[in-house]
ZARODREN-540206 format. One record per residue (C-alpha): residue number from 1; residue in three letters; chain; x, y, z. Coordinates in steps of 0.25 Angstrom, whole numbers, always signed. Example, Ala and Ser with C-alpha at 12.3 -4.5 7.8 and 13.67 -1.06 7.14 Angstrom:
<nodes>
+-----+------+-----+-------+-------+-------+
| seq | type | mol |     x |     y |     z |
+-----+------+-----+-------+-------+-------+
|   1 |  ALA |   A |   +49 |   -18 |   +31 |
|   2 |  SER |   A |   +55 |    -4 |   +29 |
+-----+------+-----+-------+-------+-------+
</nodes>
This chain:
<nodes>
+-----+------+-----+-------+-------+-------+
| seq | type | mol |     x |     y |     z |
+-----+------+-----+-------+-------+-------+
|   1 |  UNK |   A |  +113 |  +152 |   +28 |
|   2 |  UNK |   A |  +119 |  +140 |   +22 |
|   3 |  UNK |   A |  +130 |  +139 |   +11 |
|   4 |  UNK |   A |  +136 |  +129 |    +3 |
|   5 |  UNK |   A |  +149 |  +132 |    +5 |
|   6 |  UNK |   A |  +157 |  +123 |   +12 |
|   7 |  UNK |   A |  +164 |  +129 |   +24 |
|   8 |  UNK |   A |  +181 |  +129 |   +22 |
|   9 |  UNK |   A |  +183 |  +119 |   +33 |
|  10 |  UNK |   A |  +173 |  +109 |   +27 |
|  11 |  UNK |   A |  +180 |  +109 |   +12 |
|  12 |  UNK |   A |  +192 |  +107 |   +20 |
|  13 |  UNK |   A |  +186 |   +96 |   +27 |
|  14 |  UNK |   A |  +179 |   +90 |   +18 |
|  15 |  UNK |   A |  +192 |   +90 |    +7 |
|  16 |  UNK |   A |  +200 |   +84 |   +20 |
|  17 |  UNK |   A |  +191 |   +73 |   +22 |
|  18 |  UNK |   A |  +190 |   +69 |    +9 |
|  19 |  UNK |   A |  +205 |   +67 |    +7 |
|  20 |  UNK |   A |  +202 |   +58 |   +20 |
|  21 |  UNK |   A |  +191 |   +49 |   +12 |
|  22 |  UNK |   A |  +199 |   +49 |    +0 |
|  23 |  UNK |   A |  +210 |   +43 |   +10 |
|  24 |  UNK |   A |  +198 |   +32 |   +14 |
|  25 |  UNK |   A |  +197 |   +30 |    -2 |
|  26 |  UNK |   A |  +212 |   +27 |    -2 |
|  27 |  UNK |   A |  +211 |   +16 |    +8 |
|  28 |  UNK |   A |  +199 |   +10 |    +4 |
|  29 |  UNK |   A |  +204 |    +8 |   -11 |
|  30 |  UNK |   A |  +218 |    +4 |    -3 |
|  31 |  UNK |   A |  +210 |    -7 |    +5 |
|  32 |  UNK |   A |  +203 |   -11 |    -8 |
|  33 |  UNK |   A |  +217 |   -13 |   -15 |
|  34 |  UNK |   A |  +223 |   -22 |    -4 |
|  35 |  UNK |   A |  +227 |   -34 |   -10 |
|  36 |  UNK |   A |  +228 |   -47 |    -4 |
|  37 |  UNK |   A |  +242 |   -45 |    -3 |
|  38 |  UNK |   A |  +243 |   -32 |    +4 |
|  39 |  UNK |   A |  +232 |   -38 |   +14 |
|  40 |  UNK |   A |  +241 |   -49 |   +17 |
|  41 |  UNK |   A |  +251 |   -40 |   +22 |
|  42 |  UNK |   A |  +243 |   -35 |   +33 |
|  43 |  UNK |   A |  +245 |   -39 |   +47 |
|  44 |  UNK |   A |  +235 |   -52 |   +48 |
|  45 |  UNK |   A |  +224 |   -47 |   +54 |
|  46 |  UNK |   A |  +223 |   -36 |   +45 |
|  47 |  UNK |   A |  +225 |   -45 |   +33 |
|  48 |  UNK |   A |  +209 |   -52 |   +36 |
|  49 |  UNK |   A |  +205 |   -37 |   +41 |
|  50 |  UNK |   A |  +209 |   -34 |   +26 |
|  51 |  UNK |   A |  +205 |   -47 |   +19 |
|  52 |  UNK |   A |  +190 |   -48 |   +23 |
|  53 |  UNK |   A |  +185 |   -33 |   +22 |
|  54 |  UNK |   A |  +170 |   -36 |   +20 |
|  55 |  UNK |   A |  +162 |   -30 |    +9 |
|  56 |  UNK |   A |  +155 |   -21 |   +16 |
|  57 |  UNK |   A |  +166 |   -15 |   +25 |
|  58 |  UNK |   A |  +172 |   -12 |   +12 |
|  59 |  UNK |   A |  +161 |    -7 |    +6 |
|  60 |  UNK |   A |  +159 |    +3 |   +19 |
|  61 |  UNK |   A |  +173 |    +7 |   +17 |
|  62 |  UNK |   A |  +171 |   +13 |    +5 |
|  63 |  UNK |   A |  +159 |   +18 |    +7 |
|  64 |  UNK |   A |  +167 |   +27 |   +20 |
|  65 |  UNK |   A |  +177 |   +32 |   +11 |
|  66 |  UNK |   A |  +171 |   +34 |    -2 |
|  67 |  UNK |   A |  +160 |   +41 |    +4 |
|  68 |  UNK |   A |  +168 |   +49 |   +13 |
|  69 |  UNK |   A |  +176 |   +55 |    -1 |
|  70 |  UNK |   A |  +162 |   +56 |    -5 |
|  71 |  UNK |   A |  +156 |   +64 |    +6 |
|  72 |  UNK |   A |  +170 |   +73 |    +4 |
|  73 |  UNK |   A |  +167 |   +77 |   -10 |
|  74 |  UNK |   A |  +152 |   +79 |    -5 |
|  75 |  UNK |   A |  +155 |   +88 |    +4 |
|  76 |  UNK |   A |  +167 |   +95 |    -5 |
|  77 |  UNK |   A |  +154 |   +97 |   -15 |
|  78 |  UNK |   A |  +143 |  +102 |    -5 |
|  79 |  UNK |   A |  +136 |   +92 |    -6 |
|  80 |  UNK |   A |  +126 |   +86 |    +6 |
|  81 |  UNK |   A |  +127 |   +72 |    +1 |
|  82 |  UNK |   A |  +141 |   +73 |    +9 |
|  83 |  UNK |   A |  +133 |   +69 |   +22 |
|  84 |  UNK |   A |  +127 |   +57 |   +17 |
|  85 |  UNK |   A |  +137 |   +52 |   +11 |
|  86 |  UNK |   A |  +147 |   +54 |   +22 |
|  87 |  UNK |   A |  +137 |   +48 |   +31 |
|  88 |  UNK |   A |  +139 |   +35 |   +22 |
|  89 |  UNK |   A |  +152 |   +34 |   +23 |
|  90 |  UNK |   A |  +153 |   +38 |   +38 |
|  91 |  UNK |   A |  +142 |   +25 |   +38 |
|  92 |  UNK |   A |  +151 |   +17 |   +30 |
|  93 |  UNK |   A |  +163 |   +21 |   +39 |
|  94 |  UNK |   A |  +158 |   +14 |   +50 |
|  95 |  UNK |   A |  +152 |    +2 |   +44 |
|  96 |  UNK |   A |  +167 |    +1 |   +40 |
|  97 |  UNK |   A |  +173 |    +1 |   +54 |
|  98 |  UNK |   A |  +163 |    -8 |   +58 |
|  99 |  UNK |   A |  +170 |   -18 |   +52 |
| 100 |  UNK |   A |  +183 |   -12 |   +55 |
| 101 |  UNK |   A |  +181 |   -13 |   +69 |
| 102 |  UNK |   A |  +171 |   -25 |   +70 |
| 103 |  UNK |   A |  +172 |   -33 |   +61 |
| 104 |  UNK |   A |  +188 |   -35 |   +60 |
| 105 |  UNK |   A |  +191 |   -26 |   +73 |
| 106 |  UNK |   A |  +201 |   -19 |   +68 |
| 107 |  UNK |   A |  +205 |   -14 |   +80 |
| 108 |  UNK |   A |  +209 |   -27 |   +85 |
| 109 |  UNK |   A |  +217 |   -30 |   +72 |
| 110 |  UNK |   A |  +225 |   -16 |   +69 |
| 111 |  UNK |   A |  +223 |   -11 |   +86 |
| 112 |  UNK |   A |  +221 |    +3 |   +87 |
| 113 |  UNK |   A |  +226 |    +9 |   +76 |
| 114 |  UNK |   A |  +213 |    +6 |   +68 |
| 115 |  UNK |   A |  +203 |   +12 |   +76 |
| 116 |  UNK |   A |  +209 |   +28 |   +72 |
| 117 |  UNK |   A |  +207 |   +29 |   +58 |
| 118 |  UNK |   A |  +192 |   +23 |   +58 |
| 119 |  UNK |   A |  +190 |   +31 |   +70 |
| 120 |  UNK |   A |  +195 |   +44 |   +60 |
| 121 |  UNK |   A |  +187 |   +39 |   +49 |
| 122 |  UNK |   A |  +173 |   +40 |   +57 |
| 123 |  UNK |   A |  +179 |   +53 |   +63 |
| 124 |  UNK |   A |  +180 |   +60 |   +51 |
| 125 |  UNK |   A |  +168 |   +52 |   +44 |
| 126 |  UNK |   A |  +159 |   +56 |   +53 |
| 127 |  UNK |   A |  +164 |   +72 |   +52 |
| 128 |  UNK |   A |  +163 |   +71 |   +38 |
| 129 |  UNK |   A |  +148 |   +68 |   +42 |
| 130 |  UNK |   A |  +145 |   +77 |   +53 |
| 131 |  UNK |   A |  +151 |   +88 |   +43 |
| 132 |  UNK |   A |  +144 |   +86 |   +31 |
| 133 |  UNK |   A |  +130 |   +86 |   +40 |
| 134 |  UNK |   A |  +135 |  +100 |   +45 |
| 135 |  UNK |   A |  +137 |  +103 |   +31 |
| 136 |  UNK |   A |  +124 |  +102 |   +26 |
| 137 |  UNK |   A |  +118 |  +109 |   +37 |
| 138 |  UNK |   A |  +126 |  +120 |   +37 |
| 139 |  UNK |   A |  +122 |  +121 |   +22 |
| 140 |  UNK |   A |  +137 |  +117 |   +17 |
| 141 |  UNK |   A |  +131 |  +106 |    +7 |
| 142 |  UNK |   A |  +121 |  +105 |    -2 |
+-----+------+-----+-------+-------+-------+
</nodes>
């Protein structure tokens, strides 16, 4: 028998992980609003990290975090859309590190302090995915 109501640990999940995506939103319009004068205040490799994002690395980042608040309310709604768009973002997410950690190797300019919180980004981006999946097949979204 399925049921389209969502379990009590998944609401909880689901309302935690999009405070967590409404924090990616903060940075992302933060990283938007730096201004050439609070880049320049950077230690100096950071400063041409920050100076020379490319469009699409950009583009990818918003896609990741917008699509991750998305995917939230989806799944707060019941809807089976959730997966796809959590999919995208998770998809976005990497296209992002890639230039993250290939493009500028940012593990070379900040050390190892900048592999945790992309590390935890996948993590729970690929959770939210594998979740949503187990949703729709237990019946939980529509």
């Amino acid at each position: 028998m399925t049921t389209h109501t969502l379990p009590t640990w998944l609401k909880s999940t689901a309302w935690a992980a999009l405070v967590w995506n409404l924090l990616g939103v903060i940075a992302f319009v933060m990283q938007m609003l730096m201004t050439p004068e609070m880049i320049s205040k950077l230690p100096v490799e950071q400063q041409a990290a920050y100076s020379n994002i490319p469009l699409w690395s950009t583009l990818a980042f918003a896609i990741a975090v917008f699509g991750g608040t998305l995917g939230c309310i989806l799944l707060l709604c019941k809807k089976a859309l959730a997966r796809s768009v959590f999919a995208l973002s998770t998809l976005a997410i990497f296209v992002q590190q890639f230039y993250n950690f290939v493009v500028i190797n940012s593990l070379e300019l900040m050390g190892a302090s900048a592999v945790f919180m992309p590390i935890l980004v996948i993590i729970i981006a690929l959770l939210l995915l594998a979740i949503s999946h187990k949703a729709i097949h237990k019946g939980w979204l529509k």
